[in-house]
N, CA and C atoms as an extended XYZ file, in Angstrom:
573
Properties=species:S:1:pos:R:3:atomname:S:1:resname:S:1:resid:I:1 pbc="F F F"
N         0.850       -1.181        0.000 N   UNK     1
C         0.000        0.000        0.000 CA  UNK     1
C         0.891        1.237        0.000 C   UNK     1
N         0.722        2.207       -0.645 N   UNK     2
C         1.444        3.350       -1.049 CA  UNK     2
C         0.962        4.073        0.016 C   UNK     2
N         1.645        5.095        0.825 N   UNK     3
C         1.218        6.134        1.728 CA  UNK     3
C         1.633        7.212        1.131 C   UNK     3
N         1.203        8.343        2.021 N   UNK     4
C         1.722        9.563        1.173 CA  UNK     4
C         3.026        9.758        2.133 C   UNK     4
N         3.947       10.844        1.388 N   UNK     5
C         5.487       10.513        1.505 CA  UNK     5
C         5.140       11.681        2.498 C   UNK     5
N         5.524       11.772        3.660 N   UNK     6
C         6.116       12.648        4.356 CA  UNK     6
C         7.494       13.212        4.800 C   UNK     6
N         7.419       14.127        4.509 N   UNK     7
C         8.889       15.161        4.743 CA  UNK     7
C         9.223       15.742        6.174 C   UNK     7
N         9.426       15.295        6.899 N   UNK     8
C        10.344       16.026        7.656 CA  UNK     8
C        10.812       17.539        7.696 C   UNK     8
N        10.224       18.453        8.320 N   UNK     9
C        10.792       19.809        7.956 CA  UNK     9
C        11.109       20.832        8.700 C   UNK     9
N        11.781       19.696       10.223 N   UNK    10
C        12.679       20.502       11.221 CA  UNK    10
C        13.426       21.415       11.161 C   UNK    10
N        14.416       21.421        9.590 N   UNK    11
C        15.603       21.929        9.065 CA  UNK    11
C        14.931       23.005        8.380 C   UNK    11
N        13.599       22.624        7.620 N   UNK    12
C        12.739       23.489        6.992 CA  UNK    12
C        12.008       24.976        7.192 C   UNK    12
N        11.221       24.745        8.163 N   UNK    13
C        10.609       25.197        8.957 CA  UNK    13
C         9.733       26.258        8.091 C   UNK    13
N         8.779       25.838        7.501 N   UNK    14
C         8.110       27.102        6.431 CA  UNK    14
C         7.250       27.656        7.168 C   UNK    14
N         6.858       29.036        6.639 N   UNK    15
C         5.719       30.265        7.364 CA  UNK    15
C         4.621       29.545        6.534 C   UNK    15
N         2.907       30.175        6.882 N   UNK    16
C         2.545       29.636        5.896 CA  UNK    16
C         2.506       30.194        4.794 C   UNK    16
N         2.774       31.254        4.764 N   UNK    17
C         2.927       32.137        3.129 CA  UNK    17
C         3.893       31.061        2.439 C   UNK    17
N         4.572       30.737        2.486 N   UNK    18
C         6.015       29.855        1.859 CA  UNK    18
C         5.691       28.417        1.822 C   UNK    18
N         4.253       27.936        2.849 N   UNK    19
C         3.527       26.202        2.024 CA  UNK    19
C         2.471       27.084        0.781 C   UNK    19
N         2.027       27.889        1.159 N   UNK    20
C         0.765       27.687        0.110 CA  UNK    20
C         1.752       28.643       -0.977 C   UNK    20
N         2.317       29.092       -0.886 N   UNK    21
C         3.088       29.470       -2.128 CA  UNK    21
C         4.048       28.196       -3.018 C   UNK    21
N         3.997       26.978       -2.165 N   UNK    22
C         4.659       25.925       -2.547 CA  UNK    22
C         3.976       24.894       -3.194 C   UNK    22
N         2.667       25.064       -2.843 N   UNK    23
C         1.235       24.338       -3.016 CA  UNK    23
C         1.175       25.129       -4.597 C   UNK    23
N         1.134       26.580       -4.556 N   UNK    24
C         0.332       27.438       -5.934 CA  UNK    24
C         1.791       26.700       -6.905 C   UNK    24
N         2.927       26.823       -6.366 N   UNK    25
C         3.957       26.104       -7.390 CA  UNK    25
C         4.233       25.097       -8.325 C   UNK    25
N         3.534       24.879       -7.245 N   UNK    26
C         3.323       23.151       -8.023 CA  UNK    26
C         1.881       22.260       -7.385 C   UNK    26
N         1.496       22.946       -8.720 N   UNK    27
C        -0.307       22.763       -8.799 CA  UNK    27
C        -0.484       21.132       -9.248 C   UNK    27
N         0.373       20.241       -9.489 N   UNK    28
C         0.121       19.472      -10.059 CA  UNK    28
C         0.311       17.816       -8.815 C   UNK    28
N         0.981       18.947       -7.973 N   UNK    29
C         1.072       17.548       -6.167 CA  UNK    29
C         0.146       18.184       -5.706 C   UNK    29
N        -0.542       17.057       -4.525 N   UNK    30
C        -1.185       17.732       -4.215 CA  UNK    30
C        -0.641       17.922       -2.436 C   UNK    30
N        -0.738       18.987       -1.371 N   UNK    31
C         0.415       18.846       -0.116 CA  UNK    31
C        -0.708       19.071        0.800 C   UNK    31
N        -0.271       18.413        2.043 N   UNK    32
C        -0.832       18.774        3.003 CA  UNK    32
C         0.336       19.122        4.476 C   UNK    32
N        -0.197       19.691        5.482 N   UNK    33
C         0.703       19.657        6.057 CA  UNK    33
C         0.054       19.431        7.889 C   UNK    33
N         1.435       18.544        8.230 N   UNK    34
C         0.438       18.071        9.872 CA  UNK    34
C         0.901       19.235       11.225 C   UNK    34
N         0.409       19.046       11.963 N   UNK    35
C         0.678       19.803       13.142 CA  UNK    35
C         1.812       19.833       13.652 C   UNK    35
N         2.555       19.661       13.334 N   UNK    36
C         4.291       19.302       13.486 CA  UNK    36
C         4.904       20.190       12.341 C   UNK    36
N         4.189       20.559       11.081 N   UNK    37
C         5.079       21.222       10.077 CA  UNK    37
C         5.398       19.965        9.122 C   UNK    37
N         5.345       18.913        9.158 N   UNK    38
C         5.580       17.957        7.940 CA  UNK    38
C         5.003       17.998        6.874 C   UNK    38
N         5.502       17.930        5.993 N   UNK    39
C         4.783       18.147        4.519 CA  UNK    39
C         4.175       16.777        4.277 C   UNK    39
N         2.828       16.500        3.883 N   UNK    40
C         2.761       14.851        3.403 CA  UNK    40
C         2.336       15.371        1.501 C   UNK    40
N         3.172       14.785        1.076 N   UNK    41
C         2.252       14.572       -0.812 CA  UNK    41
C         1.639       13.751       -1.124 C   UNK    41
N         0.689       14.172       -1.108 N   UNK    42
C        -0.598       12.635       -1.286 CA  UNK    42
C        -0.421       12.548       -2.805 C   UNK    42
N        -0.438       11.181       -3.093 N   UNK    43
C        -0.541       10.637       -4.579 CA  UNK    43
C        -1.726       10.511       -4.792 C   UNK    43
N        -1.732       10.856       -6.656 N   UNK    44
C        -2.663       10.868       -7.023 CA  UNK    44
C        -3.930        9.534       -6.906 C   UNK    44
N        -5.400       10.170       -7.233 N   UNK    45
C        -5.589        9.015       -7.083 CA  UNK    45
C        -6.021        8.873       -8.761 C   UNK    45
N        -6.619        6.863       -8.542 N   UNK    46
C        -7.223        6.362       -9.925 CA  UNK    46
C        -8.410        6.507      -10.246 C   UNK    46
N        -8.351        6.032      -11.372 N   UNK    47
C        -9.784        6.497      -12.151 CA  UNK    47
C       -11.167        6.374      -11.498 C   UNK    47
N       -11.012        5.010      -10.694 N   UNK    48
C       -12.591        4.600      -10.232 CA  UNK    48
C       -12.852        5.768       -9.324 C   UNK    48
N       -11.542        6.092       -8.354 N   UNK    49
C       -11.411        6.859       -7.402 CA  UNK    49
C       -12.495        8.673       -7.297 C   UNK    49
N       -11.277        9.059       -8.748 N   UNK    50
C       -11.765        9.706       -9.032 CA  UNK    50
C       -13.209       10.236       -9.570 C   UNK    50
N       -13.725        9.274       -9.896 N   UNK    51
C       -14.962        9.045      -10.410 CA  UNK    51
C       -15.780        9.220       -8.890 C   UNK    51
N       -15.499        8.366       -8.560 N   UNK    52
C       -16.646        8.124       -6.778 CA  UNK    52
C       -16.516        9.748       -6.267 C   UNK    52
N       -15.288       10.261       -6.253 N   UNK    53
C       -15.072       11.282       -5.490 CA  UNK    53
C       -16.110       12.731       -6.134 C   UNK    53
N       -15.978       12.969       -7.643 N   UNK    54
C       -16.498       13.593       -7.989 CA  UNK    54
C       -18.666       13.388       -8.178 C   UNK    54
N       -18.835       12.231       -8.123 N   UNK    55
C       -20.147       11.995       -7.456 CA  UNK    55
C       -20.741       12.552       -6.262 C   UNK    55
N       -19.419       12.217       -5.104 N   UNK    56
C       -19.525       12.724       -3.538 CA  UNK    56
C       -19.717       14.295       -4.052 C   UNK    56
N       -18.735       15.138       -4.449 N   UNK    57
C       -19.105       16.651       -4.704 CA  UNK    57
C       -20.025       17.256       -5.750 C   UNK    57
N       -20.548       16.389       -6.193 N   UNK    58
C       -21.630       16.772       -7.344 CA  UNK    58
C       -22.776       16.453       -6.665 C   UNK    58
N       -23.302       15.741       -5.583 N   UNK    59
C       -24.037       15.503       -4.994 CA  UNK    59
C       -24.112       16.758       -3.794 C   UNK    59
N       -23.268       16.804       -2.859 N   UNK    60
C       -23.363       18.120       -2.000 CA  UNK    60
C       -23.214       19.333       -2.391 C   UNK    60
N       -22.571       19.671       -3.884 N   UNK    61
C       -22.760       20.933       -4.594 CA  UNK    61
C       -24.408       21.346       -5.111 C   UNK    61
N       -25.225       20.338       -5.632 N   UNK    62
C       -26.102       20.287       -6.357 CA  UNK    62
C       -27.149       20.541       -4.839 C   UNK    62
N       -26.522       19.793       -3.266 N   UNK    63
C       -27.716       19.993       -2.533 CA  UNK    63
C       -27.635       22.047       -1.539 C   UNK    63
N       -26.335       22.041       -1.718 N   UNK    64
C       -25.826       23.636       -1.449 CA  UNK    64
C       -25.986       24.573       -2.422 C   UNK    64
N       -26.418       24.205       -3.476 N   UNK    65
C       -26.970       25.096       -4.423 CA  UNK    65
C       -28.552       24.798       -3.951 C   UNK    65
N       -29.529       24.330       -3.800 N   UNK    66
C       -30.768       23.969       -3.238 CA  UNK    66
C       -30.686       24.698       -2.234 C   UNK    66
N       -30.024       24.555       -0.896 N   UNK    67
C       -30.148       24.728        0.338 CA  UNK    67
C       -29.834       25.943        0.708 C   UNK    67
N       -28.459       26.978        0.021 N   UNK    68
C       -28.203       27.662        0.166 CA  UNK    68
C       -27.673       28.705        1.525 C   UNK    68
N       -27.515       27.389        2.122 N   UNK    69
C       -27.527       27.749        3.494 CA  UNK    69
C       -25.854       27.914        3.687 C   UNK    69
N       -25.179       27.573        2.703 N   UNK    70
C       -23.574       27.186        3.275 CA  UNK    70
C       -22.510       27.108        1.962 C   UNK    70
N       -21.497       26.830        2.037 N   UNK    71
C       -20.624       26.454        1.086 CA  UNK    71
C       -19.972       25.236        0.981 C   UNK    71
N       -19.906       24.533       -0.525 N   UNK    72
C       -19.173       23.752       -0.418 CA  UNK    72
C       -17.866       23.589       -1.096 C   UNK    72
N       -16.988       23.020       -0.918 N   UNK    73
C       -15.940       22.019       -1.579 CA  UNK    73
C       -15.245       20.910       -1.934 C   UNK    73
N       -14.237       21.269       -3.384 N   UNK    74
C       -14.072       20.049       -3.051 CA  UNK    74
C       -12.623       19.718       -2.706 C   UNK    74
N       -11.769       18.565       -3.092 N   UNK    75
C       -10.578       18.145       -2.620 CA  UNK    75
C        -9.440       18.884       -3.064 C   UNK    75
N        -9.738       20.021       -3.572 N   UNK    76
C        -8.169       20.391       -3.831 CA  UNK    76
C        -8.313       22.098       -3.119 C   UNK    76
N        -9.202       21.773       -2.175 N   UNK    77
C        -9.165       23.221       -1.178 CA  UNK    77
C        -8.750       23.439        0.226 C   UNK    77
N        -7.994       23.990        0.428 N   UNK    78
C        -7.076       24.009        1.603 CA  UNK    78
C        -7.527       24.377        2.738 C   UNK    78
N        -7.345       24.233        4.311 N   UNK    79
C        -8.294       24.656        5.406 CA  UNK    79
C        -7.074       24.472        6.316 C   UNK    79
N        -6.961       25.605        6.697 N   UNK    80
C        -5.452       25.991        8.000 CA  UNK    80
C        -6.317       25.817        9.353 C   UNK    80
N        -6.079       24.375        9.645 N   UNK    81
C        -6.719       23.988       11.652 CA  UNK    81
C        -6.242       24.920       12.164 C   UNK    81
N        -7.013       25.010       13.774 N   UNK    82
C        -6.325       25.607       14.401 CA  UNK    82
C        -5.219       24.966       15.098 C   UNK    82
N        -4.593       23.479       15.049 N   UNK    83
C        -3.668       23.082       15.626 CA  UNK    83
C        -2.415       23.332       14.482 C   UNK    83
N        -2.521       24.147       13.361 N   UNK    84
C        -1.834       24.154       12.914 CA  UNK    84
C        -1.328       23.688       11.463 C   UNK    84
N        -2.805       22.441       11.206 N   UNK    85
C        -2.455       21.916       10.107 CA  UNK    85
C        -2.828       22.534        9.136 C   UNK    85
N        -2.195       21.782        7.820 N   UNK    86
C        -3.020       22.318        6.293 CA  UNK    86
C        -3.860       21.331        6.156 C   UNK    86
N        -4.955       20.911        5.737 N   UNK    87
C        -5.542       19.794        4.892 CA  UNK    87
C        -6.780       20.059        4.253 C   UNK    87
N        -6.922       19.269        3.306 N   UNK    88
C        -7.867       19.079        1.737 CA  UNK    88
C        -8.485       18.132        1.908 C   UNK    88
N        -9.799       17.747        3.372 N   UNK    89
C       -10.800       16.856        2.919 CA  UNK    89
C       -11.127       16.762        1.235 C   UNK    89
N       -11.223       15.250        1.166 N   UNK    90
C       -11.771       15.092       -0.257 CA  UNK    90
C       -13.641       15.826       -0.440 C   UNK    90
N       -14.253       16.191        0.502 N   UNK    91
C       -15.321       17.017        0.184 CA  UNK    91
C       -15.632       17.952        1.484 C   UNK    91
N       -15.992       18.942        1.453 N   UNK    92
C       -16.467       19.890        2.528 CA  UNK    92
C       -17.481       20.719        2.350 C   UNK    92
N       -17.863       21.419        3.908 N   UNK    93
C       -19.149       22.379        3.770 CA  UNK    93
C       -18.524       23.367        4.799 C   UNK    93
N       -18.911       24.326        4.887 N   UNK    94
C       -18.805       25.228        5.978 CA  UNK    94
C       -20.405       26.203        5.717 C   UNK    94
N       -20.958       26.513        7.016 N   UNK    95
C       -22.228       27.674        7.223 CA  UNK    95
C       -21.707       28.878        6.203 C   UNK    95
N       -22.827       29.777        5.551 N   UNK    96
C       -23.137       30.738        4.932 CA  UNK    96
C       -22.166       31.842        6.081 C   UNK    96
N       -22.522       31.758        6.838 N   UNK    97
C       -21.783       32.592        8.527 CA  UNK    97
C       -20.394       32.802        8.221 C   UNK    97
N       -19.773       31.826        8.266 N   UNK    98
C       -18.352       31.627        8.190 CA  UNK    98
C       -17.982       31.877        7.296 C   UNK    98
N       -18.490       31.613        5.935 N   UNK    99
C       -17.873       32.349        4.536 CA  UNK    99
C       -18.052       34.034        4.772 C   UNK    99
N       -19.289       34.436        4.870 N   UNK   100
C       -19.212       36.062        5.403 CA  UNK   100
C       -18.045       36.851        5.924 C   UNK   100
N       -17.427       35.312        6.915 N   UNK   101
C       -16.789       36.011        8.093 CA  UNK   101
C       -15.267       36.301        7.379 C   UNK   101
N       -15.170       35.965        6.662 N   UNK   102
C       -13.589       35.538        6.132 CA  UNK   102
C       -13.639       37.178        4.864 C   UNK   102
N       -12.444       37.641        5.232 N   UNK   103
C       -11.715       38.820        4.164 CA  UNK   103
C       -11.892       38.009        3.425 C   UNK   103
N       -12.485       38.861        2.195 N   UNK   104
C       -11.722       38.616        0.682 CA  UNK   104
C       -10.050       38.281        0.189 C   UNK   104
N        -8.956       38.861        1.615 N   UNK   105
C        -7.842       38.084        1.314 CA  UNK   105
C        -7.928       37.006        2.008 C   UNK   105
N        -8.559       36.333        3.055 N   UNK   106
C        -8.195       35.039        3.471 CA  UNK   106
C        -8.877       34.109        2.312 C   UNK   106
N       -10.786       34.553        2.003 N   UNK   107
C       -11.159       33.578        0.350 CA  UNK   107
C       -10.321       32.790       -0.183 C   UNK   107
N        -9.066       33.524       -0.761 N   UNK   108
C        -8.178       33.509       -1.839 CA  UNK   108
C        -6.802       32.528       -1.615 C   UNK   108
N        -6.753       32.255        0.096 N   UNK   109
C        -5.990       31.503        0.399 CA  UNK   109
C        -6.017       29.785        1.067 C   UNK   109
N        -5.719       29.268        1.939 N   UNK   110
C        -6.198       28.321        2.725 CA  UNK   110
C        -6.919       29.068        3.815 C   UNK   110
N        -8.025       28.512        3.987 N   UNK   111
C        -9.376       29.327        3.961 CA  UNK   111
C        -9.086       28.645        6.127 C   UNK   111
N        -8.726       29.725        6.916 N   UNK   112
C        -8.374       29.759        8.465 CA  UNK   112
C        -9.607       29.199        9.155 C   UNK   112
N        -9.828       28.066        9.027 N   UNK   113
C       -11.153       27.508        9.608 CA  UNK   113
C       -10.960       26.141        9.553 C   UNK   113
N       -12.066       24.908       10.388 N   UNK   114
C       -11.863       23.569        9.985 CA  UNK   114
C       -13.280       23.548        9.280 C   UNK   114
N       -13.835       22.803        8.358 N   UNK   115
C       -14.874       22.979        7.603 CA  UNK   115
C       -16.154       21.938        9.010 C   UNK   115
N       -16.926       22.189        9.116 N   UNK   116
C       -18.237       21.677       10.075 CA  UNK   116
C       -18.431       20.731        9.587 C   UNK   116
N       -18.408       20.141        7.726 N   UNK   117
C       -18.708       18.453        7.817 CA  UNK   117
C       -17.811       18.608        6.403 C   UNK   117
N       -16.929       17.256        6.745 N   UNK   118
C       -15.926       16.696        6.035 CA  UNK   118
C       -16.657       14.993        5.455 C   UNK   118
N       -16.382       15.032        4.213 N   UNK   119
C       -16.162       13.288        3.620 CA  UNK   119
C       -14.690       13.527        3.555 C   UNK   119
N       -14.119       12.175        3.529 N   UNK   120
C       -12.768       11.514        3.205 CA  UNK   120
C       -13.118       10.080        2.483 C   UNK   120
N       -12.713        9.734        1.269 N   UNK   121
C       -13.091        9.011        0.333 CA  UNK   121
C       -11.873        8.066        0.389 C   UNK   121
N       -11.668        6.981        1.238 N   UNK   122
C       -10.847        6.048        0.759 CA  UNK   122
C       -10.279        5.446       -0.258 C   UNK   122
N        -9.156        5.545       -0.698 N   UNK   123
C        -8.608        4.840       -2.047 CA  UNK   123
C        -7.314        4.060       -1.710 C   UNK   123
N        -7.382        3.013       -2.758 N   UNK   124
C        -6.799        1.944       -2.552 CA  UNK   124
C        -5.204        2.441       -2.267 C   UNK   124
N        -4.678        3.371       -2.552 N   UNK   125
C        -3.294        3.986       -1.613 CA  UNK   125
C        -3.333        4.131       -0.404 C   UNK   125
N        -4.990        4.687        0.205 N   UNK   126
C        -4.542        5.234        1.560 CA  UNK   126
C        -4.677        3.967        2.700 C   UNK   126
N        -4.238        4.793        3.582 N   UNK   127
C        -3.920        3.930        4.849 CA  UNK   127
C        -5.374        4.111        5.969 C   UNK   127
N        -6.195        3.083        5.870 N   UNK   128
C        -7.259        3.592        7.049 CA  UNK   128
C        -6.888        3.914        8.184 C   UNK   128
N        -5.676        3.503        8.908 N   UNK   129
C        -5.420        4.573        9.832 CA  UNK   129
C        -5.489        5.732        9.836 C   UNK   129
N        -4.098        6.005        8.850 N   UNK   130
C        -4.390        7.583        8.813 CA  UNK   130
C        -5.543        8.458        8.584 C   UNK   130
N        -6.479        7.862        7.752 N   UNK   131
C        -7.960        8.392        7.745 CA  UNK   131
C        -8.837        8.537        8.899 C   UNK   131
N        -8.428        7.668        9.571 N   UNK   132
C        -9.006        7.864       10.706 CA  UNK   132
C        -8.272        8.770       11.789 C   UNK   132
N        -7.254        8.945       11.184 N   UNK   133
C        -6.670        9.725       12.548 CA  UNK   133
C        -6.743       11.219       12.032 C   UNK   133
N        -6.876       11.485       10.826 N   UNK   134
C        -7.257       12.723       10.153 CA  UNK   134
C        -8.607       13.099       10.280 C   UNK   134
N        -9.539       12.120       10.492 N   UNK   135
C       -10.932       12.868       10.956 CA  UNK   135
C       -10.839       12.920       12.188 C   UNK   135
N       -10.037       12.364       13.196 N   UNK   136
C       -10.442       12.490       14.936 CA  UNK   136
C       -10.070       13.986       14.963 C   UNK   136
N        -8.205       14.493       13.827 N   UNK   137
C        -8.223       15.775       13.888 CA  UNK   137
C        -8.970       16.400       13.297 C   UNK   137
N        -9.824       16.347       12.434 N   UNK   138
C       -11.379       17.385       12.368 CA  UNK   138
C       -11.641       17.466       13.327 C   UNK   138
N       -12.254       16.193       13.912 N   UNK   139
C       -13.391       16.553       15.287 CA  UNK   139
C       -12.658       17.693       16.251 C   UNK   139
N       -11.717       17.457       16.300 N   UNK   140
C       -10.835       18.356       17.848 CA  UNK   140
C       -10.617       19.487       17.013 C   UNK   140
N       -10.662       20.062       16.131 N   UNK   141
C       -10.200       21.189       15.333 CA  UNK   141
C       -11.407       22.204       14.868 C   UNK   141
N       -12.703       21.097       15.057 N   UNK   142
C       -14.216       22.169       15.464 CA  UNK   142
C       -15.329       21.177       14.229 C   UNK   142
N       -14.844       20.470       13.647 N   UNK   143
C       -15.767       19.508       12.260 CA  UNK   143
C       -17.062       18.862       13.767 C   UNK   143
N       -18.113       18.900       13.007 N   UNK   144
C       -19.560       19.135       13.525 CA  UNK   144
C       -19.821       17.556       12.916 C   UNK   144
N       -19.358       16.930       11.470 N   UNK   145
C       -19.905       15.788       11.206 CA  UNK   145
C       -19.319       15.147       10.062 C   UNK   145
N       -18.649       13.905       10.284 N   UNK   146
C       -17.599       13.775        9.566 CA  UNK   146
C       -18.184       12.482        8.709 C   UNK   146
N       -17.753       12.079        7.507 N   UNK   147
C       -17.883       10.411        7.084 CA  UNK   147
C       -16.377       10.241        6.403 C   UNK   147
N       -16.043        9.438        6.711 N   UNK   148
C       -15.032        8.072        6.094 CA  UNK   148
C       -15.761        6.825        5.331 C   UNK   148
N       -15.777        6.969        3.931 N   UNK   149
C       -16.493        6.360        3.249 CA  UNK   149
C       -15.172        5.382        2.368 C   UNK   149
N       -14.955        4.028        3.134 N   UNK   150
C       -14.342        3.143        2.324 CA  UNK   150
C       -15.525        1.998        1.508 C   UNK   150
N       -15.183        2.128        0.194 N   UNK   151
C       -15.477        1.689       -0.839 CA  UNK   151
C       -14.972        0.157       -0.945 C   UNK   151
N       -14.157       -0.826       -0.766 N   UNK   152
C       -13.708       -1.977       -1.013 CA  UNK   152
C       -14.627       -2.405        0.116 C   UNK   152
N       -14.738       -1.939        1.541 N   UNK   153
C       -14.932       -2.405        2.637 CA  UNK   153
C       -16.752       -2.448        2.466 C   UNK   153
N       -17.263       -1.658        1.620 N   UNK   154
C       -18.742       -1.217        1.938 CA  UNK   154
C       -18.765       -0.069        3.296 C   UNK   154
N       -18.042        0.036        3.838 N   UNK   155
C       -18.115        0.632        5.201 CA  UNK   155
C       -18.020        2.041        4.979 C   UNK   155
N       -18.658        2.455        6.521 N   UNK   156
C       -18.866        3.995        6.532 CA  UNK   156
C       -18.812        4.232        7.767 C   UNK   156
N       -17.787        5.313        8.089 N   UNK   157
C       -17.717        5.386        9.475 CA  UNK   157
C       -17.697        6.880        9.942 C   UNK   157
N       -19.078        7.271       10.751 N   UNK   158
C       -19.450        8.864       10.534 CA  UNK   158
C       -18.886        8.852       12.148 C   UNK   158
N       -18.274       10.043       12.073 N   UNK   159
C       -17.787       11.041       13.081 CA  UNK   159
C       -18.634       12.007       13.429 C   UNK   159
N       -18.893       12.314       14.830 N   UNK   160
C       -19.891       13.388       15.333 CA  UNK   160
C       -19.318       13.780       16.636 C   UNK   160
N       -19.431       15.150       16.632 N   UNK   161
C       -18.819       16.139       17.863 CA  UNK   161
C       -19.595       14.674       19.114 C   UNK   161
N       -18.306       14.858       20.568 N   UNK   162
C       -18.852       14.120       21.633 CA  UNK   162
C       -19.561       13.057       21.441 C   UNK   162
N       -19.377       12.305       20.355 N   UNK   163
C       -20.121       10.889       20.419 CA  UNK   163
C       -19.053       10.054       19.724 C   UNK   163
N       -19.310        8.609       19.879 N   UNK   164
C       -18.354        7.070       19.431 CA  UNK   164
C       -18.357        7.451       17.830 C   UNK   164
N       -17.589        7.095       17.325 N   UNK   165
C       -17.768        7.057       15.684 CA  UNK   165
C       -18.570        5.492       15.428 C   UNK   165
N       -19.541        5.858       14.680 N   UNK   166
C       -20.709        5.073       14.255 CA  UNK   166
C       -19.627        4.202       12.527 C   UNK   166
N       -20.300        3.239       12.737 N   UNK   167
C       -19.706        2.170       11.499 CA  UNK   167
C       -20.894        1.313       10.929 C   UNK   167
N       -20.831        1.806       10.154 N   UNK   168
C       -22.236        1.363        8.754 CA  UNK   168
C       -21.647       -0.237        7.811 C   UNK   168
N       -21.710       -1.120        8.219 N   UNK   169
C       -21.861       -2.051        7.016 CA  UNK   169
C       -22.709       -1.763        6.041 C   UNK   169
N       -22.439       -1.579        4.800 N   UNK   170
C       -22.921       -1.634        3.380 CA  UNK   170
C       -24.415       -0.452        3.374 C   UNK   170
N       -24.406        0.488        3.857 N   UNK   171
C       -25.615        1.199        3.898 CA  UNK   171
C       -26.032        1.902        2.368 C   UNK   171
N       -27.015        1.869        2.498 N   UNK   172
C       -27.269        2.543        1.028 CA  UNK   172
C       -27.461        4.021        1.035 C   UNK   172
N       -28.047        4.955        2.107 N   UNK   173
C       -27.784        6.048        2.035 CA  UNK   173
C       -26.940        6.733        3.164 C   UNK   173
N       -26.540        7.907        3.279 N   UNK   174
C       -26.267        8.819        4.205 CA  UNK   174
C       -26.689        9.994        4.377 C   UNK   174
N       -27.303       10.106        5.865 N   UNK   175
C       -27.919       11.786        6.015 CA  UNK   175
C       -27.274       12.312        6.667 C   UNK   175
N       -27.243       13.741        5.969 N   UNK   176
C       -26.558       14.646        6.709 CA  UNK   176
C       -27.209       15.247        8.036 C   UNK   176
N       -28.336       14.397        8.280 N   UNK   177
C       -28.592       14.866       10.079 CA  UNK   177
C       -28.830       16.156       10.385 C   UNK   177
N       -28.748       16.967       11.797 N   UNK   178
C       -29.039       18.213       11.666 CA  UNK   178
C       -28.577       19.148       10.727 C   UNK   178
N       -27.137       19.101       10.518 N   UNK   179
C       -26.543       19.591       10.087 CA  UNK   179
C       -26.710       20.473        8.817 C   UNK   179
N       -26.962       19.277        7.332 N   UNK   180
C       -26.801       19.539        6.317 CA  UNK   180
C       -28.517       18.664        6.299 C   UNK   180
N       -29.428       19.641        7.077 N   UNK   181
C       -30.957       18.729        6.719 CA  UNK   181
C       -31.101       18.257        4.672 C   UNK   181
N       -31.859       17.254        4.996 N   UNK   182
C       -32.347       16.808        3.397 CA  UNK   182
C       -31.182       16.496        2.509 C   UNK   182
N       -29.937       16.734        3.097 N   UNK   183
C       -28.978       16.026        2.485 CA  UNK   183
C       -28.498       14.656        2.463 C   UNK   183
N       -28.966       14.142        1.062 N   UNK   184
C       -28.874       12.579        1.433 CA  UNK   184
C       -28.338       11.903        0.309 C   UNK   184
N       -26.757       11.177        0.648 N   UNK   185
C       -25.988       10.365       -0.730 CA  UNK   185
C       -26.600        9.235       -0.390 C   UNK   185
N       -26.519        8.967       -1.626 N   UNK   186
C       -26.888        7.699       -2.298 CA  UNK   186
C       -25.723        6.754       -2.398 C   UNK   186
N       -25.126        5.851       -1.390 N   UNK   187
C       -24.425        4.669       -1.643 CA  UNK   187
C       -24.077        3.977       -2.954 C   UNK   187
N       -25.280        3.862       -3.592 N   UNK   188
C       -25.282        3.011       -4.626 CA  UNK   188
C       -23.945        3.707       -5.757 C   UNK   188
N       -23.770        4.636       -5.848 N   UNK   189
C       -23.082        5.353       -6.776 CA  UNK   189
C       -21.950        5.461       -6.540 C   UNK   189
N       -21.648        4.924       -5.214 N   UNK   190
C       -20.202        5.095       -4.706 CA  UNK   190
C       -19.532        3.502       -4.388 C   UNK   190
N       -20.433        2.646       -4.181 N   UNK   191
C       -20.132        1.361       -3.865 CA  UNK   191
C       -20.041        0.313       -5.542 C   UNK   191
């Protein structure tokens, strides 16, 4: 199983003007960075991958254009935690509120917030650990409602502020609960 390569960058030590200027450089990796300052380069993913993933954001774009209540994205948009990290859930939302709240220069950058509900789309590179240890840092970083949607496994494992993470054998839909009311994927398209 391929992980993404992490760098070491004790010796390094970048501001963040100097990652996301490293990120706009080279548009073609994609970087994240952990609470320590390590750079990870996630490899690309494959076709099926890609395919499932862009379903996941064509589905919550199409229900945030309806709902209008919030914003969404997708995986190649950056979100500076407050512990420090960079990272690019493969899909996100944040409240109508919070986009307001943000300068027109922060918009334009890695956007200083953790997004309120994250997907992370498993692919046959990643490591379910680390997926899982990347949504516990949502939850602690302020994410309201999370899913880990592995595809080989059928499984789905939703994250929610102060509660156990819930694990779905083979479910056919997912609701977005209070949160993202009437928002509801369809399994079938992803499995």
């Amino acid at each position: 199983m391929i992980n993404p390569l992490e760098i070491n960058c004790d010796s390094l030590q970048m501001t963040d003007e100097q990652f996301f200027q490293l990120c706009q450089d080279n548009r073609d990796l994609r970087f994240e960075r952990n609470s320590n300052g390590d750079i990870l380069i996630m490899p690309p993913t494959g076709g099926e991958t890609g395919h499932r993933n862009l379903k996941i954001i064509q589905k919550l774009a199409n229900w945030t254009d309806t709902n209008q209540r919030g914003i969404a994205f997708d995986s190649s948009t950056g979100f500076k935690l407050s512990n420090g990290s960079d990272r690019s859930p493969d899909a996100s939302w944040i409240p109508l509120e919070k986009w307001n709240n943000l300068t027109p220069q922060q918009r334009q950058k890695f956007l200083p917030l953790c997004p309120d509900f994250v997907i992370e789309l498993r692919s046959p590179s990643d490591s379910l650990k680390t997926l899982q240890n990347k949504m516990k840092e949502y939850l602690e970083n302020g994410t309201k409602l999370g899913w880990l949607i592995n595809p080989k496994a059928k499984q789905v494992e939703i994250y929610r502020q102060g509660k156990e993470v819930e694990i779905l054998d083979n479910p056919t839909t997912l609701s977005g609960e209070d949160l993202l009311p009437d928002f509801v994927l369809d399994l079938e398209l992803i499995w």
